[in-house]
Every structure is written in C-alpha cells, then in structure tokens.
N, C-alpha and C positions, 0 to 999 in steps of 0.2 A: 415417604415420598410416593406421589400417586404413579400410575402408569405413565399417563401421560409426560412428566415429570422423568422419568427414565428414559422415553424415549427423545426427546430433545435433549437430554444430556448425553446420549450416544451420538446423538447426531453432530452435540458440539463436539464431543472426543475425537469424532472420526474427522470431521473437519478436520481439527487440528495436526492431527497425524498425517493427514494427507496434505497439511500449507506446510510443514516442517520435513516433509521428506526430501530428498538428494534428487530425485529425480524432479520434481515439481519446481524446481527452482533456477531462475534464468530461462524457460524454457517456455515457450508457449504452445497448448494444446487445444485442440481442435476434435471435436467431437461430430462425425460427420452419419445423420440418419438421414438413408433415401426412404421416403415415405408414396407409398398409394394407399389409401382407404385404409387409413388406421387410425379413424377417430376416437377407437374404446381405449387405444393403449399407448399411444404418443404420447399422451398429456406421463403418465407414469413413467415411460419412459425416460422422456426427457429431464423429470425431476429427479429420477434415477443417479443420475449421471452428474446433475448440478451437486448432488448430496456428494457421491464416490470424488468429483470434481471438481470443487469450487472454485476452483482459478482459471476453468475451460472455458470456452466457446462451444454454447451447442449451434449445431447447424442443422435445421429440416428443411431436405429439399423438395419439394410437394411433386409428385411425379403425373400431374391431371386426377389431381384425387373427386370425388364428385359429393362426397361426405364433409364432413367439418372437422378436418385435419388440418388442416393451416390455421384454422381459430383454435385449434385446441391448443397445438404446439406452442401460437403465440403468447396463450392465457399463462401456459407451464414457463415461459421466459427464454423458448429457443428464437434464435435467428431463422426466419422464414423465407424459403425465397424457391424459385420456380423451376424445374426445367419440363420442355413441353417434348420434348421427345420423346416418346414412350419406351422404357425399359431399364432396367439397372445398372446396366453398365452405359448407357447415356448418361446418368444421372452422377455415378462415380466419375464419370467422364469430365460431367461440368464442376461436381466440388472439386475436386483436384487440381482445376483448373483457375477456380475461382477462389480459393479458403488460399491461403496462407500460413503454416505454423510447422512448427519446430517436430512438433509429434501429430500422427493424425489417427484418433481411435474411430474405427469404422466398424458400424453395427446396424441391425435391424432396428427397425422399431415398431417391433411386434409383442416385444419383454418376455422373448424367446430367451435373451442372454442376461444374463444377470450384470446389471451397471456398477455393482459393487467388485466386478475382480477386474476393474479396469486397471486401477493400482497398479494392480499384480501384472499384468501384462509390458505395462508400461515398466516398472523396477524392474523388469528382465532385460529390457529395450534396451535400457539405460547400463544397467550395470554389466553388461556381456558384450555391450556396444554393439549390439545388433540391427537391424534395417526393417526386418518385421517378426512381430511375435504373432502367432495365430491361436486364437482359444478353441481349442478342438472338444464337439460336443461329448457330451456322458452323461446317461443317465434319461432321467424323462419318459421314459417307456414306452410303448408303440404310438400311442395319444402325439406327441413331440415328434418324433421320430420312427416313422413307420415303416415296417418290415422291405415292404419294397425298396423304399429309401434308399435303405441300408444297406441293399445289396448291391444297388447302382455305385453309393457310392466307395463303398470298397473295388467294385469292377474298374471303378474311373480310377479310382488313388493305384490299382494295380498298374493299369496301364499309362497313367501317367510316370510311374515308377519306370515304366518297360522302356517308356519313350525317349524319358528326359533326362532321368536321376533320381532315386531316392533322394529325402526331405521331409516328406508332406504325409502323414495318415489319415488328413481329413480336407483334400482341398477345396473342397464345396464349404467350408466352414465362413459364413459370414462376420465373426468378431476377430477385428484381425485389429492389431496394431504396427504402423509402420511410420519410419522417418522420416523426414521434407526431401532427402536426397533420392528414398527408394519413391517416392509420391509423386515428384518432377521430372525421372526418369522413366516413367512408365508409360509406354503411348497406347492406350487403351485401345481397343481393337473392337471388340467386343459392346452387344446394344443389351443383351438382358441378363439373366440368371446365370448365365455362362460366365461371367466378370471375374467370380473366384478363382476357377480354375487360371483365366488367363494370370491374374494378381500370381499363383503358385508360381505358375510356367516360367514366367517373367525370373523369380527369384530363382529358380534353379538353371533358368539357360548364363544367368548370366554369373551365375557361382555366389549369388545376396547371402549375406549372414543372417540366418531366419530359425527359428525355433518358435515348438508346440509346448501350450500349455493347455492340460485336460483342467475342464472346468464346466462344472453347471448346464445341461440344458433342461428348459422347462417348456410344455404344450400353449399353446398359446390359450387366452383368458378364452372364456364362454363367449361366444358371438362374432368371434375373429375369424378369419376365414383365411387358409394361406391362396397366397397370388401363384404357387410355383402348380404347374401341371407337369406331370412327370412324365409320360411319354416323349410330349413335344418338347419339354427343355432337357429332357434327356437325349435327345438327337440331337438337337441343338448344340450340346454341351462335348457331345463325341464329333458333332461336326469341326467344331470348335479346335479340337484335341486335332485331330487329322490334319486342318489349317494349318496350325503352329507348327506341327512336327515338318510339312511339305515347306514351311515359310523359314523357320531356325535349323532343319538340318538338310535339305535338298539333297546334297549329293547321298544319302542315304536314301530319300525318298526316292527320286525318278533313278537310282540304282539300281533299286529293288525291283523297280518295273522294268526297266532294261533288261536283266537279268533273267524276272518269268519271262517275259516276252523271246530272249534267244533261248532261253530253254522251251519253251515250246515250236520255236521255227527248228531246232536242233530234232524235235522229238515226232515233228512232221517231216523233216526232211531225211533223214537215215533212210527210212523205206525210200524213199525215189533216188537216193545216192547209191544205194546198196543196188536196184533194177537199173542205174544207167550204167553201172560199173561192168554187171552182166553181160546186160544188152545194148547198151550206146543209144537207149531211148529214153525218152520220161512221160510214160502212157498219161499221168495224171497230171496236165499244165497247169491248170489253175490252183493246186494243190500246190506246184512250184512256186508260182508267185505269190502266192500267200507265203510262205515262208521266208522269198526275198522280203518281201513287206514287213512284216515282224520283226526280220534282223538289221534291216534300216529303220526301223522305230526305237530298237532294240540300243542300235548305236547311237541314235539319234539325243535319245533319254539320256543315255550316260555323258554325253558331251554335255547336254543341257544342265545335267547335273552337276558338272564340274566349274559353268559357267556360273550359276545362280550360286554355287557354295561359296564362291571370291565374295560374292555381291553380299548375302548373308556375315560373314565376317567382320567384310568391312561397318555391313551396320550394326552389329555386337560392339564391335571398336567404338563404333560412337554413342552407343546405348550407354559405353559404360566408361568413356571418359564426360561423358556429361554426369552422370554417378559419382565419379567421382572428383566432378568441381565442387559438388556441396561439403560443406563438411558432414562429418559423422556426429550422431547426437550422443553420444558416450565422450565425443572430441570436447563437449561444453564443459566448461568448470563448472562442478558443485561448490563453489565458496562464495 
C-alpha cells in the first residue's frame, strides 16, 4: 500500500469514527473562524476541521481582510461572509448572532490549534453536559507562545481568579467550545482581543458548567504574522477585567472606594478633631472641608453601591433564566 494510500485510508477511518460517535449525532455543529489576513493558513485550516468534522458547518467570518482570505477559505469549502467592524469580539459578536447550531466550536485561524482535538472537546461537552469546554494551550515553545505572553497571562487568569472565581487556567485561550444555550446568553460586550476573557467571566459570574482540556499549541507557519499587540491589548484586556468586576459586582466595587475614601477623611481629620477638642478652633479650614468632601463621597459610593447591586442582580436573574430556556446539549438523545 503506497503512502498516499494510507493516508486517505486514515482519513476515511477517522471520518467514520467521528459520523458514528454519540455526540455527533442529532446535533448540529458550527465551526466558527474569525479571520483578518490569513491567506497562508485558512485554506488548511478550514480543511482541518472539514477532515476532524464532516457533518460541521465551517464559518469564515472576514474581518476587512486586504489579502485573499475569503478566496482562499472559499476554494477550502467554508461559508464566507463579512463583518466590517473591526475587532474580534465584533466579529464573535456577529457569528453568534448570525450561525445557528446545537454546538459552536470557536477557533483561530491561524492553525495555531490543532482541528483534530475538536472531537475531544466536544465528547466532553456532551458527555459531562457541560456549556463550554476550553482547550487550554501546552507546548509550542517561545516561537507559539512567548515569554511575555505568558506572564501576562498567568497575572490575568490570577486575577481573574481574585475577582470572580476560580475556573479558568487559561482565559485568553481562543479554542473553546460551547453550547447554543451558553452562545445565545452571552451579550458580548467587548470589540477585540479582550472577547476571551469576557466568554470566561460570563461562565463563572453566572456559575456555567465549563471545563479545561490541555491540548496542543503550535507557532504559527513561516510568513504569518499575529494581529495581537501586547501592551495595548494587554490594557485593553485589564481594562476590560475592571469593567466587569464595577459592572457584576458594584456593591464591592464603589465599597471599596467608599471605604479608602473615609479612611482617608478619618486620617485627615483626627489631627483637626484632636486641636478643636483642645482649643475650640480648626486652624486648617480647607483641610476640614476636604475631609467633609470625602466622607460625603465616601457615603455617597456606598449607597450607589447598594443601589447598582439590586440592578446587577436583577440582570444576572435574566442572563440566566434566558440560559436556561434552552435546553442543555447533554439533555439531546444519543439514539
């Protein structure tokens, strides 16, 4: 049997395992790649995934690419189509919006992830009845994933932990898969690279059944270029974080500032409490009033806080009875 001969006979193996498996079945999946200027690697990408996926739907959404990534993706057999806003979570913003399906595997397409452990992502999905599975990177070397990187995103996944909840060891992880109920509950907030974290945030404010699978990352091919700049989407991304925490937990938030704020009219004011007690004067007025100021901002925050935390609530309550109108994709019969 020649080479070639072997390899199309894996390929029909693996089809077949993957049209006979329990999760693939009744179910329909949606392969969602937001694309800018990846005409070297979409085309492989996409066939990637047709190979791992033959009963999917790919989807390339072209994000103003200026290269020939929408003829390439089309030549490979994805669905092509446009969104003109610039950024990645605009783009997650419109498939989510537009695609339709039971399961939604979401990836680069860079062929940073490897197309073949979609599978595996997905039979965890399925079998634990879970909402999203996220393939957390390993591997690939500084080339893939570079030192800087890495430190950022350990400092985020820390402080995401501090904020929200542990969960998550790799929230910046673009290979996620998740279900039509966690897909149609999610109101994207977010315009670029920052998208991941919100996608985590989202499953841990609202308590999502979610789990990590370690799996494969590789350097992208010779002549690819990444779109992420690391300073400014690293602001971006703690910007992002500080949002959600002032927007899902307020009464913690403007607390906090309440709190410095009368500790510090407390730590300005003792010395002029301590000289009028003395003397029946307050040599430094303007010293006084600033410290009145502070403890009416001080009270101010904390009422505000109490009021935005009702409001918070109440839209958690509706984040997550609209969560759970859908059914669950573990809830499908495998028969």
């Amino acid at each position: 049997m020649t080479q070639k001969h072997k390899v199309v006979r894996l390929e029909e193996e693996l089809k077949e395992r993957v049209s006979g498996a329990a999760w693939a079945k009744h179910r329909t999946i949606a392969v969602l790649l937001p694309c800018y200027n990846e005409e070297l690697t979409i085309g492989d990408t996409v066939k990637g995934f047709q190979t791992a996926l033959p009963s999917a739907r790919v989807y390339v959404y072209d994000n103003n690419s200026t290269d020939r990534t929408c003829e390439v993706a089309e030549q490979a057999g994805a669905i092509v189509r446009q969104e003109t806003y610039q950024g990645k979570g605009n783009v997650v913003r419109r498939m989510l919006g537009d695609v339709d399906a039971d399961i939604y595997v979401l990836a680069d397409g860079d062929l940073t992830y490897d197309p073949t452990q979609a599978g595996t992502l997905i039979e965890k999905l399925v079998r634990e009845n879970l909402d999203m599975v996220v393939g957390t990177r390993q591997g690939g070397g500084t080339e893939a994933y570079r030192r800087g990187h890495q430190t950022g995103n350990r400092a985020f996944n820390k402080l995401v932990e501090k904020l929200f909840g542990s969960g998550f060891t790799d929230i910046l992880s673009g290979y996620r898969v998740f279900s039509r109920r966690f897909a149609k509950s999610f109101p994207v907030l977010s315009s670029g690279f920052e998208i991941e974290t919100e996608l985590s945030v989202h499953a841990l404010d609202l308590r999502i059944p979610a789990a990590e699978v370690p799996l494969p990352y590789a350097p992208r091919p010779e002549g690819s270029t990444s779109k992420l700049r690391t300073y400014r989407d690293g602001a971006r991304i703690l910007w992002l974080i500080m949002k959600l925490y002032r927007s899902l937990n307020p009464l913690r938030f403007y607390g906090s500032v309440g709190l410095f704020l009368a500790i510090c009219s407390t730590l300005l004011g003792l010395p002029l409490l301590a000289t009028w007690l003395e003397t029946g004067l307050v040599p430094r007025l303007p010293t006084a009033i600033l410290c009145m100021g502070l403890m009416q901002i001080a009270v101010l925050s904390g009422f505000l806080g109490i009021v935005l935390n009702s409001i918070s609530k109440a839209r958690r309550e509706a984040r997550r009875m609209r969560f759970l109108d859908i059914a669950s994709v573990g809830g499908q019969s495998d028969t």
